[in-house]
DRENLUM-207842 format. One record per residue: x, y, z of N, C-alpha, C in turn; residue in one letter; residue number from 1. Coordinates in steps of 0.1 Angstrom, whole numbers, plus 5000, padded with zeros to 4 digits. Layout:
+------+------+------+------+------+------+------+------+------+-------+------+
|  n.X |  n.Y |  n.Z | ca.X | ca.Y | ca.Z |  c.X |  c.Y |  c.Z | lokol | finu |
+------+------+------+------+------+------+------+------+------+-------+------+
|    X |    Y |    Z |    X |    Y |    Z |    X |    Y |    Z |     a |  NUM |
...
+------+------+------+------+------+------+------+------+------+-------+------+
// end
This chain:
+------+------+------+------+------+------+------+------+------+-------+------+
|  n.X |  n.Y |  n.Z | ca.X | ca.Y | ca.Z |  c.X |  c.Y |  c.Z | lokol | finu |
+------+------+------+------+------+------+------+------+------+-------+------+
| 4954 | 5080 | 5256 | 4965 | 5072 | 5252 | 4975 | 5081 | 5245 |     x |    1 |
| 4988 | 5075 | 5248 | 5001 | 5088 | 5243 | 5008 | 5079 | 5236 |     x |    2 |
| 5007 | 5083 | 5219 | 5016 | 5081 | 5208 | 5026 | 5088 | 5207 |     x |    3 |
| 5037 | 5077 | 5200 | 5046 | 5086 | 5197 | 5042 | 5090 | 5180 |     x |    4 |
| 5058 | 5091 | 5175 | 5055 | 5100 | 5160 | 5054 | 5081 | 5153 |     x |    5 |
| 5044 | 5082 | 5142 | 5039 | 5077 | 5132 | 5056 | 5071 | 5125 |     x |    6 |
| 5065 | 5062 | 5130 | 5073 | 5055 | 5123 | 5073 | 5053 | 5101 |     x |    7 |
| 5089 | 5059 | 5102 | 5088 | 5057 | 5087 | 5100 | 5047 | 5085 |     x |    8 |
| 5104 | 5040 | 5076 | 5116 | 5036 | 5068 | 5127 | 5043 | 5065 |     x |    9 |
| 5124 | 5056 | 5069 | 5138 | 5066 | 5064 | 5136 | 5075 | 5075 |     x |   10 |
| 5147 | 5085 | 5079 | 5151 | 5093 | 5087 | 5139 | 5109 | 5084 |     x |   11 |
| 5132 | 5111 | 5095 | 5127 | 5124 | 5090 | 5126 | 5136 | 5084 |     x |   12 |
| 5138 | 5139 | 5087 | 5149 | 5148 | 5083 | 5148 | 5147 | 5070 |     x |   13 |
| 5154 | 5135 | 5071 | 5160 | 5135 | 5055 | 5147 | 5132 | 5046 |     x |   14 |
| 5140 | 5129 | 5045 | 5127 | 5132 | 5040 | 5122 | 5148 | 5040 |     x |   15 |
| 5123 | 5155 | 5050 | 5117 | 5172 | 5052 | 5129 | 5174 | 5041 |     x |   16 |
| 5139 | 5176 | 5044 | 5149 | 5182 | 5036 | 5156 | 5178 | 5020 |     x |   17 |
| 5155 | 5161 | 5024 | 5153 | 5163 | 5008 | 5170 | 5156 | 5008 |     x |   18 |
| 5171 | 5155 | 5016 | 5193 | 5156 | 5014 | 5192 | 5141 | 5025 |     x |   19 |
| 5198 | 5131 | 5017 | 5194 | 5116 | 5021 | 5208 | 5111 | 5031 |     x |   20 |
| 5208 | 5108 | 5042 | 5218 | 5099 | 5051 | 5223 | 5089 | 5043 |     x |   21 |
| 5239 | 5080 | 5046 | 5243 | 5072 | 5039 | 5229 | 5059 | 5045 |     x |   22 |
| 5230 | 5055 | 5053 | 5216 | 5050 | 5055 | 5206 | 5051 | 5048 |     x |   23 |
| 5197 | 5063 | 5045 | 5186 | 5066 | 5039 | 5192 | 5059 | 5025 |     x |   24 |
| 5203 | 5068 | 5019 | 5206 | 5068 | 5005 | 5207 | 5051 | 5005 |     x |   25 |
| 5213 | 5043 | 5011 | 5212 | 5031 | 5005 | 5195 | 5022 | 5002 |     x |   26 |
| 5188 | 5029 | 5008 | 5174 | 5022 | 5011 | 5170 | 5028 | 4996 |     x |   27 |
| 5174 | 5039 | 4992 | 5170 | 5044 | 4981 | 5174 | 5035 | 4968 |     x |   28 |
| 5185 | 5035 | 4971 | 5197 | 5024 | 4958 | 5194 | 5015 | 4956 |     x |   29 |
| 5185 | 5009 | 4971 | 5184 | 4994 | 4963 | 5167 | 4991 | 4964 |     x |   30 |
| 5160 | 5003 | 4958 | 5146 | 5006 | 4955 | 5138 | 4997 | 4966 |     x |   31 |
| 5145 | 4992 | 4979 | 5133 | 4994 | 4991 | 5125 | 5008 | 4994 |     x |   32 |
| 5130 | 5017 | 4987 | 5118 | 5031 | 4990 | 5121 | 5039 | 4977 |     x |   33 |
| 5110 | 5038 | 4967 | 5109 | 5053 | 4957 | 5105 | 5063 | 4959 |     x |   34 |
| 5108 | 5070 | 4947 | 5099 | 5085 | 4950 | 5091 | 5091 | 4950 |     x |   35 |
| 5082 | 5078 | 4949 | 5067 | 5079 | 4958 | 5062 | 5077 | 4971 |     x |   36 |
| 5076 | 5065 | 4972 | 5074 | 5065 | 4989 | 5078 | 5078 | 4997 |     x |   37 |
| 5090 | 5088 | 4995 | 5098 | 5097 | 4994 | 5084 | 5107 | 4996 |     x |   38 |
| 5077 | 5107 | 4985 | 5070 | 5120 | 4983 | 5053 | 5118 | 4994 |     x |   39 |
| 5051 | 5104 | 4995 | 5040 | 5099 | 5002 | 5045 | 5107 | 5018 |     x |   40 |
| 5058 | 5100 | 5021 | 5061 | 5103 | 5036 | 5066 | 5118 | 5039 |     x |   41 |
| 5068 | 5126 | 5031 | 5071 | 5141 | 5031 | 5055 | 5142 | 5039 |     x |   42 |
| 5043 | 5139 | 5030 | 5026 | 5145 | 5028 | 5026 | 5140 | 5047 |     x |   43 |
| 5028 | 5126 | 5048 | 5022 | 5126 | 5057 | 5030 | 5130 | 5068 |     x |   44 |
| 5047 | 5134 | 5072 | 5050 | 5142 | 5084 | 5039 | 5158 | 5081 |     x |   45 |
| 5039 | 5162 | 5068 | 5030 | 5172 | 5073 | 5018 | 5170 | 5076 |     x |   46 |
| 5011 | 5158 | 5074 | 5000 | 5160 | 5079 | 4998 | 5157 | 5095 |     x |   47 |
| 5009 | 5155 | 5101 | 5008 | 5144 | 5110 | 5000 | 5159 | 5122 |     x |   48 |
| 5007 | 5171 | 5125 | 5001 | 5178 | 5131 | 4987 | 5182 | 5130 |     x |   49 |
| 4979 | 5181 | 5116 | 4962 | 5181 | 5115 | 4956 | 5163 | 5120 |     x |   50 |
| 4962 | 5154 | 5117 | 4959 | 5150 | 5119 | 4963 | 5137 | 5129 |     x |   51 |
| 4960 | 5137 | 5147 | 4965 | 5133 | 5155 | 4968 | 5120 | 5155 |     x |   52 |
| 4960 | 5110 | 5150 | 4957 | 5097 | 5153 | 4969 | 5094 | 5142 |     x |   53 |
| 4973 | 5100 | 5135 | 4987 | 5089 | 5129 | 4997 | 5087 | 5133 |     x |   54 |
| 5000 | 5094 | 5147 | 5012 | 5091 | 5156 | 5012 | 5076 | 5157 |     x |   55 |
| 4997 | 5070 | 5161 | 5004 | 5056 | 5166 | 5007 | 5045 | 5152 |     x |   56 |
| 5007 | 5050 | 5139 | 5011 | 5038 | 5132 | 5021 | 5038 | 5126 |     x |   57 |
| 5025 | 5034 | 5112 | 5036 | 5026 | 5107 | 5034 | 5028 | 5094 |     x |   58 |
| 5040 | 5037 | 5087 | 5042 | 5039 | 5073 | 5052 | 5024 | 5065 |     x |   59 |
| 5046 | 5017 | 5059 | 5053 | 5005 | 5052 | 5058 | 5012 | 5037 |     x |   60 |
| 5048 | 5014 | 5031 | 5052 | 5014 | 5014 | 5039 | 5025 | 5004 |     x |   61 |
| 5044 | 5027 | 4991 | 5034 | 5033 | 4985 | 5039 | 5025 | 4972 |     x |   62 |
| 5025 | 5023 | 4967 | 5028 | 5019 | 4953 | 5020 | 5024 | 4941 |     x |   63 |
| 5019 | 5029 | 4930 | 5017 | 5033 | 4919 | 5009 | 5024 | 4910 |     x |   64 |
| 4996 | 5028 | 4908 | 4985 | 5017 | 4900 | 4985 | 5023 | 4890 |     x |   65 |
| 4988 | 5030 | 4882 | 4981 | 5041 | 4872 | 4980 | 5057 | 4877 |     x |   66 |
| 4963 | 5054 | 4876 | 4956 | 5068 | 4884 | 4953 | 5066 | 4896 |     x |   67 |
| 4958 | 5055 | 4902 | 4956 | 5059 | 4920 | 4967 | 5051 | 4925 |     x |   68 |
| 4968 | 5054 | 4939 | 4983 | 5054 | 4942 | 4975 | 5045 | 4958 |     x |   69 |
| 4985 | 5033 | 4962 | 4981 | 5028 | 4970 | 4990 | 5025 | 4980 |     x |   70 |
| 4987 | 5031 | 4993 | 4998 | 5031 | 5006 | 4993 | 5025 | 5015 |     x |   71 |
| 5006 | 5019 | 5020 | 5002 | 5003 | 5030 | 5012 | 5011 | 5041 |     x |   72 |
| 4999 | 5008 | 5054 | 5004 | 5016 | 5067 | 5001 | 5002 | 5080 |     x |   73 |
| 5004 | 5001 | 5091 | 4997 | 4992 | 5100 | 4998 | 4998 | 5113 |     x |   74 |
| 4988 | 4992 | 5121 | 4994 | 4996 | 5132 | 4975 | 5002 | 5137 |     x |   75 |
| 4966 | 4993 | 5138 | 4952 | 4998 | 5143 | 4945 | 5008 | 5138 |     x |   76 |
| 4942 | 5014 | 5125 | 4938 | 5026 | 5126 | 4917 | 5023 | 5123 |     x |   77 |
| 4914 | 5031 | 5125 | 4899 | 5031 | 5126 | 4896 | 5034 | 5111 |     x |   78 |
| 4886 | 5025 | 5106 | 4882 | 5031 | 5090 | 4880 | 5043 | 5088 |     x |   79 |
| 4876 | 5051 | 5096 | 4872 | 5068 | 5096 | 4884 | 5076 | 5096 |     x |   80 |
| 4895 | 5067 | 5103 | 4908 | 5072 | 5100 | 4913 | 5071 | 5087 |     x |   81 |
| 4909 | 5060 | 5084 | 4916 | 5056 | 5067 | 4914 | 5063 | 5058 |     x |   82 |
| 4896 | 5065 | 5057 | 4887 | 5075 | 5053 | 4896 | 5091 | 5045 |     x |   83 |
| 4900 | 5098 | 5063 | 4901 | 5108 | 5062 | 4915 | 5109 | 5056 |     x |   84 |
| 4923 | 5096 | 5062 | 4937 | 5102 | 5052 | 4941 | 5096 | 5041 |     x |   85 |
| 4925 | 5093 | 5030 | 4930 | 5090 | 5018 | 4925 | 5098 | 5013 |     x |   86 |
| 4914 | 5111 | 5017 | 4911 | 5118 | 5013 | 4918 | 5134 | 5011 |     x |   87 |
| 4929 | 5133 | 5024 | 4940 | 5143 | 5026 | 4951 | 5138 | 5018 |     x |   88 |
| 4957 | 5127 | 5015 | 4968 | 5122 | 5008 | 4964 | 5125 | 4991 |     x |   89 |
| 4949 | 5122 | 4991 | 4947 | 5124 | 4977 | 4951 | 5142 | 4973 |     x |   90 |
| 4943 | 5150 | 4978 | 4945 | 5161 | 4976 | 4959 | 5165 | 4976 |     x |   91 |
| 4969 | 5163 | 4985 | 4983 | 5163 | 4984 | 4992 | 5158 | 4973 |     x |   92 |
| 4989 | 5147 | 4968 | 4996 | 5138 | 4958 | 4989 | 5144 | 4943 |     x |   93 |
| 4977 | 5146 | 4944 | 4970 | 5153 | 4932 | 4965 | 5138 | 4922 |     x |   94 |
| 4963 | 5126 | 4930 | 4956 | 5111 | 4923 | 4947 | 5102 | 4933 |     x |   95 |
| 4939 | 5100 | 4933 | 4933 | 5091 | 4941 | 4943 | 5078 | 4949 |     x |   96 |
| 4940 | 5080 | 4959 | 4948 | 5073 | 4972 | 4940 | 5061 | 4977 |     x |   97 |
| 4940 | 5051 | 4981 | 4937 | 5035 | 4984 | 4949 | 5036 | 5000 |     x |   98 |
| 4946 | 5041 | 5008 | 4952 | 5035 | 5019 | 4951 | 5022 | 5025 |     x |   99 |
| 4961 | 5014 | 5029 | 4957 | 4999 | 5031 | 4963 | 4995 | 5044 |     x |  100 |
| 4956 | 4991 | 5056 | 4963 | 4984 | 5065 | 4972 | 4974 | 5063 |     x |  101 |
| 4981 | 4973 | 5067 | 4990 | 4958 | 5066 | 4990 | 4953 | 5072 |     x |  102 |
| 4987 | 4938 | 5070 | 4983 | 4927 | 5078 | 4990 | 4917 | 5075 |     x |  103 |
| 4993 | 4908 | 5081 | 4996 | 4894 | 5080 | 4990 | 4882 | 5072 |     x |  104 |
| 4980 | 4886 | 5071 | 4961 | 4879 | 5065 | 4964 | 4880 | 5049 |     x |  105 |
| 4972 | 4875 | 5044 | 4968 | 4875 | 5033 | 4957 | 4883 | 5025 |     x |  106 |
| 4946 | 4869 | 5025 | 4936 | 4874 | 5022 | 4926 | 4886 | 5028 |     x |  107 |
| 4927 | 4893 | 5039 | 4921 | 4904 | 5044 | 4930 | 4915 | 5038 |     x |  108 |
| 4942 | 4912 | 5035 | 4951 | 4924 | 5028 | 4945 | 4924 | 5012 |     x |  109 |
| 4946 | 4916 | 5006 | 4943 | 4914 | 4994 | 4927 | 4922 | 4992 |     x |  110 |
| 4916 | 4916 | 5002 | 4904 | 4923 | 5003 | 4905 | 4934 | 5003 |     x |  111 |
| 4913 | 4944 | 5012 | 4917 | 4957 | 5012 | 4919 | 4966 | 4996 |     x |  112 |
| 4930 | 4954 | 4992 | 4936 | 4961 | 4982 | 4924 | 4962 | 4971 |     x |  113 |
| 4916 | 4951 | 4968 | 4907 | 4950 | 4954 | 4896 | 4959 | 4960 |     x |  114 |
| 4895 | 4963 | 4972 | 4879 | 4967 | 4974 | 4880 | 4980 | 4968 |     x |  115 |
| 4867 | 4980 | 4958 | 4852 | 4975 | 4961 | 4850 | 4966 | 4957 |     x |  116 |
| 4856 | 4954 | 4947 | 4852 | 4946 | 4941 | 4852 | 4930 | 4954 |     x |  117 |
| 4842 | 4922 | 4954 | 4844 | 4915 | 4963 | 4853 | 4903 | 4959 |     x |  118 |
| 4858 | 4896 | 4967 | 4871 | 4883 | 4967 | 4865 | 4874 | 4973 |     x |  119 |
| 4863 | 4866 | 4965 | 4854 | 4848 | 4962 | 4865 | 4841 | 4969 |     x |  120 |
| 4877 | 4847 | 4965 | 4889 | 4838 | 4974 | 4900 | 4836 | 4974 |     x |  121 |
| 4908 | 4830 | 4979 | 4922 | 4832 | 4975 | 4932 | 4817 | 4973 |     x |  122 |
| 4939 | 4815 | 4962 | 4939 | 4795 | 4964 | 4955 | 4797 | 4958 |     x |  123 |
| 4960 | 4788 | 4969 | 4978 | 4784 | 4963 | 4975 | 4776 | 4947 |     x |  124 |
| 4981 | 4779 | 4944 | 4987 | 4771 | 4932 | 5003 | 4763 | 4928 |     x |  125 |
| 5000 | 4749 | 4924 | 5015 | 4747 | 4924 | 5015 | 4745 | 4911 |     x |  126 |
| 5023 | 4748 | 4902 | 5024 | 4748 | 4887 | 5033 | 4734 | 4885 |     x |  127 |
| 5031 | 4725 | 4874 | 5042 | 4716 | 4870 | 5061 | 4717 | 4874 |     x |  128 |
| 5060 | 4734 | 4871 | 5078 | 4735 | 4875 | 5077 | 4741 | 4887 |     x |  129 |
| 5068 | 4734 | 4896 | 5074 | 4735 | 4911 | 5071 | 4751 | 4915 |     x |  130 |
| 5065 | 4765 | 4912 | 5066 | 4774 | 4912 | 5054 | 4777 | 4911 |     x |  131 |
| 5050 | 4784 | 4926 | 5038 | 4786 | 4935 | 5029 | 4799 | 4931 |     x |  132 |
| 5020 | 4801 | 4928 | 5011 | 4811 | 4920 | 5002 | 4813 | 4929 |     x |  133 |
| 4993 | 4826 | 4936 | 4983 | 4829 | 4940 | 4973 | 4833 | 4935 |     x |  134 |
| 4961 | 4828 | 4932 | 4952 | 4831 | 4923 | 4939 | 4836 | 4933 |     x |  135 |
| 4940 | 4847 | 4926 | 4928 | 4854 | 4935 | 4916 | 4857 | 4927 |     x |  136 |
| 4905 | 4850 | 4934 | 4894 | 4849 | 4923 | 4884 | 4860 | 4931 |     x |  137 |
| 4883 | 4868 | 4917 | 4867 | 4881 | 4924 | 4857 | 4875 | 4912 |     x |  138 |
| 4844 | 4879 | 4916 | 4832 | 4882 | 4908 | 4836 | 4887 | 4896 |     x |  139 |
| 4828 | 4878 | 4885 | 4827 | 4885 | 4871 | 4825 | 4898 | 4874 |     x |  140 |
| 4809 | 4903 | 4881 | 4805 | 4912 | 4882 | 4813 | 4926 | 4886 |     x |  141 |
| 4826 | 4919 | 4891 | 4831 | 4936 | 4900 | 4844 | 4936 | 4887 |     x |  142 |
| 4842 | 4926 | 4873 | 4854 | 4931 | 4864 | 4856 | 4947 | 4863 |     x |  143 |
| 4848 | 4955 | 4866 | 4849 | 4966 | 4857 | 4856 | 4975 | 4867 |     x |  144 |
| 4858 | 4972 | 4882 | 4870 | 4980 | 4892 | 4882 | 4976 | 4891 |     x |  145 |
| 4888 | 4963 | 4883 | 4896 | 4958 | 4882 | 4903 | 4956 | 4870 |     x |  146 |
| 4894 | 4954 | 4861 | 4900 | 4954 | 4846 | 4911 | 4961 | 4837 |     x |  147 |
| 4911 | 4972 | 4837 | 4921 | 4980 | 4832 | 4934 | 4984 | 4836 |     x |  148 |
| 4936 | 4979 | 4851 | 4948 | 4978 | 4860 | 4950 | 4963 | 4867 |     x |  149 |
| 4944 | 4952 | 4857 | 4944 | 4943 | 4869 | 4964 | 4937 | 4867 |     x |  150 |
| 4972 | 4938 | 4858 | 4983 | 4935 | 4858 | 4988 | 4941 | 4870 |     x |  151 |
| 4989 | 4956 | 4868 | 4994 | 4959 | 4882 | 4986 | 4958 | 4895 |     x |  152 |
| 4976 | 4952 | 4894 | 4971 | 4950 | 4909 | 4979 | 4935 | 4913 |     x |  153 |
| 4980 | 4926 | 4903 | 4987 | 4913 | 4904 | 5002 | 4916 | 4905 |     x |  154 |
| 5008 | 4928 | 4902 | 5022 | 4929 | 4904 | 5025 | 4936 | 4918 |     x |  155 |
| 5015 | 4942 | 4923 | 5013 | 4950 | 4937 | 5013 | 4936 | 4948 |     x |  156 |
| 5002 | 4924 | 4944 | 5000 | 4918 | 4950 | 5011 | 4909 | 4952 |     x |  157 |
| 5018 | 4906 | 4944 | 5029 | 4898 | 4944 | 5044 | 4902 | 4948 |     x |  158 |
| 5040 | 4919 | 4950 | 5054 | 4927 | 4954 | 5048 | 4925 | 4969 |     x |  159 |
| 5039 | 4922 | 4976 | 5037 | 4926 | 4989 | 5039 | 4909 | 4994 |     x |  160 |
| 5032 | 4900 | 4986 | 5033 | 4882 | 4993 | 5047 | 4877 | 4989 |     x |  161 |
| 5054 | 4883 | 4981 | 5065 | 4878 | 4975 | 5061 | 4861 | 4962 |     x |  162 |
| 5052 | 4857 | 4962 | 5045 | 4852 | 4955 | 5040 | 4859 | 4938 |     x |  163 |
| 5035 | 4853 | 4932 | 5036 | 4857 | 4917 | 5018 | 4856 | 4923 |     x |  164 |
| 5013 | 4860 | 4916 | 4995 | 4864 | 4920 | 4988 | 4862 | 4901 |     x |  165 |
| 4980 | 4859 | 4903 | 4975 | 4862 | 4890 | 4954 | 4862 | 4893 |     x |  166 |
| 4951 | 4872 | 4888 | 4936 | 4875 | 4896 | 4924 | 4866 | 4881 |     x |  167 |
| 4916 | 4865 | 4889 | 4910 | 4853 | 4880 | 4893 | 4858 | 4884 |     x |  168 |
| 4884 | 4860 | 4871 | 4871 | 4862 | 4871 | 4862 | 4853 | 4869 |     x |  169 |
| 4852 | 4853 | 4879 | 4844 | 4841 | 4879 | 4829 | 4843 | 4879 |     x |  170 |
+------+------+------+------+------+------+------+------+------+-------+------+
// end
């Protein structure tokens, strides 16, 4: 099967070089892409020649947990693929990498994102002022992969459903 090149949000170019299109530059301005995304999509056009299988997907987004950085790509890749390029993106970026398929699934996105910790589940919420809350409930037991970053796992989660998230131990 013949892939093309691994689709980004910004012009290639201008990512290699560093010097942004009025196009690119507006994507920048209005923080649809930081300089993480910027520095994520530099790693992976270089990696794209070690490693073949990323032609056929779709760079979405990266986002910033702390000490690990977590990038949302779609487009079929094989966990052995994921594997290998969270293990090459980590070395490149210099922090532990969480690569995440993007999906439509809610909740199999959300599993992605907390794992290793498991997810009991995922429940709308409608609050008194009309203003919809996603509460994602994990195991007491897996508090300790989540605890110290769970704000921003709940701000990640809520930048990606457009929904306000709030994670809940049970």
């Amino acid at each position: 099967m013949v892939y093309g090149n691994l689709k980004y949000p910004l012009d290639k170019i201008c990512v290699k070089s560093g010097v942004f299109c009025q196009s690119c530059q507006r994507k920048i301005e209005s923080e649809a892409m930081t300089e993480e995304d910027i520095e994520v999509m530099r790693a992976l056009i270089n990696l794209e020649e070690k490693l073949k299988f990323l032609k056929k997907g779709e760079y979405m987004r990266s986002m910033n947990l702390g000490d690990e950085l977590v990038v949302l790509i779609r487009n079929g890749f094989e966990v052995a693929e994921l594997t290998t390029l969270e293990r090459e993106l980590s070395n490149i970026v210099g922090k532990k990498v969480k690569v995440v398929e993007y999906t439509n699934d809610l909740k199999r996105l959300i599993e992605q994102i907390i794992a290793p910790a498991s997810l009991l589940g995922v429940n709308k919420i409608w609050l008194p002022t009309g203003e919809e809350v996603i509460s994602v409930r994990i195991s007491r037991r897996d508090r300790r992969y989540l605890a110290k970053v769970k704000e921003q796992y709940e701000a990640l989660i809520e930048k990606i459903s457009g929904t306000k998230a709030k994670i809940v131990f049970e």
